[in-house]
N, C-alpha and C positions, 0 to 999 in steps of 0.2 A: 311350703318351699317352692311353689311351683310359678309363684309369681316370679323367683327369683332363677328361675332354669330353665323356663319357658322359651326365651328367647333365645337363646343359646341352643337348644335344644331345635328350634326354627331354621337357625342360620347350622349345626355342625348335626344331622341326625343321626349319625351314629356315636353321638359321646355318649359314653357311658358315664351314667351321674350316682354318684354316690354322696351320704347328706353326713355332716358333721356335726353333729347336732351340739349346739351349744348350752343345751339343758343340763348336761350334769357334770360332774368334776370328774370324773376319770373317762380321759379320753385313752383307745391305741392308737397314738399314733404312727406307728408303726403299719399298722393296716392300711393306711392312704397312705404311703408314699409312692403311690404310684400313678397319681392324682395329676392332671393336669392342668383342672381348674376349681381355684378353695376359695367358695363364696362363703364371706360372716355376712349374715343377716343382724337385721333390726336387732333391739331386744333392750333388756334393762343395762341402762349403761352402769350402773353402780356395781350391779351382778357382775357382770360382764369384765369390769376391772377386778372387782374383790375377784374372780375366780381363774380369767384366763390372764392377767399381764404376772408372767411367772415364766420363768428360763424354758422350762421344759415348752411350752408352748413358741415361745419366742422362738426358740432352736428350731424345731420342726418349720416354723414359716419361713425362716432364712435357708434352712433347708434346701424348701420347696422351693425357693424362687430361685436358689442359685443353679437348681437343675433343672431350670426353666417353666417351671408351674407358674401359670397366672391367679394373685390373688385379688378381688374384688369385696369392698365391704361395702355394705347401704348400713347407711343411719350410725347405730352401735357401732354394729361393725368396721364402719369407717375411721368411725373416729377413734377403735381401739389400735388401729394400725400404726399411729403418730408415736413419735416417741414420746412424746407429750402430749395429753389430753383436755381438750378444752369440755369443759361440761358443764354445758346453759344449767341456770336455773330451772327453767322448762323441761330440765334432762334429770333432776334428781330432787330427792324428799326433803330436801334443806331448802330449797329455793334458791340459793346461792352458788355464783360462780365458783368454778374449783378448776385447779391445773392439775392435773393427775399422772401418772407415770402411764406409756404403754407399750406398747410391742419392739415400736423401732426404727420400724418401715420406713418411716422418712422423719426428717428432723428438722429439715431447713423451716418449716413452718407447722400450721397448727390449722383446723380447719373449724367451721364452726356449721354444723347440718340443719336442715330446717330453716331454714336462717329469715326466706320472709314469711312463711306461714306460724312461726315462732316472733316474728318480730323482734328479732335477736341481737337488733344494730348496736341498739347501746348497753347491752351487754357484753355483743362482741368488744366494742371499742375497750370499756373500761377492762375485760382482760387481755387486751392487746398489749394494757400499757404491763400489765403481769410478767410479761414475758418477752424477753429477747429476739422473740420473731415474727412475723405476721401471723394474723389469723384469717382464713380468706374463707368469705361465706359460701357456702352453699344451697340455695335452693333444691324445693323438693325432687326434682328433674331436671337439675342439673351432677355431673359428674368432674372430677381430674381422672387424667389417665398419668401415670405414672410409669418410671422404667424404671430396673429393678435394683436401682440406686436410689432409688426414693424422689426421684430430679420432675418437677413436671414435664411432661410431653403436650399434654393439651386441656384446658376446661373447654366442656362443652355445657352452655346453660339453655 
């Protein structure tokens, strides 16, 4: 986790960080709300749908954001924030593109991670046409910043 706290941890040195681990199915969530910053990391995106896109979870991150908690996801994580989930071939044990239900977080579009170390153009494209909204790639070091309508603020690639 420390790749992912590190820097945060450089720029605020007194945050107190505590880790969510998204290894198992019973979370308290109740014990972070008090949490000012809830990073999802990487992880198996198939996992990561079958286990966290479920109300109770959803609740707790609408939650946190409406009482001003910042959420950050890399990789998984990011892409479990969407209302919809695009997930590469590169991303799951079928090979094949899938739209998936997620969290919520933002709706207006759909994001696709990895995107040139995946070489994901044309499979981004052909699930673009899947869905009603854009799909906007992301490289490995690039990010969007988000407000907590789900609205882009800024990509930084």
């Amino acid at each position: 986790m420390k790749k992912y706290t590190e820097v945060f941890q450089s720029q605020f040195p007194n945050l107190n960080t505590d880790y969510l681990l998204l290894d198992t199915e019973q979370i308290d969530f109740d014990s972070y709300l008090d949490a000012d910053l809830i990073i999802i990391g990487g992880g198996n995106m198939e996992k990561y749908i079958a286990t966290y896109v479920n109300q109770e979870f959803k609740n707790y991150i609408d939650h946190m954001l409406n009482k001003g908690a910042k959420v950050i996801g890399f990789s998984s994580g990011a892409l479990l924030l969407g209302e919809k989930v695009y997930v590469s071939p590169n991303d799951n044990s079928d090979h094949q593109i899938k739209i998936k239900n997620g969290l919520g977080v933002f709706s207006q579009f759909l994001i696709s991670v990895h995107y040139d170390s995946w070489n994901d153009k044309a499979n981004k494209d052909i699930a673009e046409e899947l869905v009603n909204v854009p799909i906007i790639p992301l490289n490995d070091h690039s990010c969007l910043v988000l407000d907590k309508l789900g609205n882009i603020i800024e990509k930084i690639d």
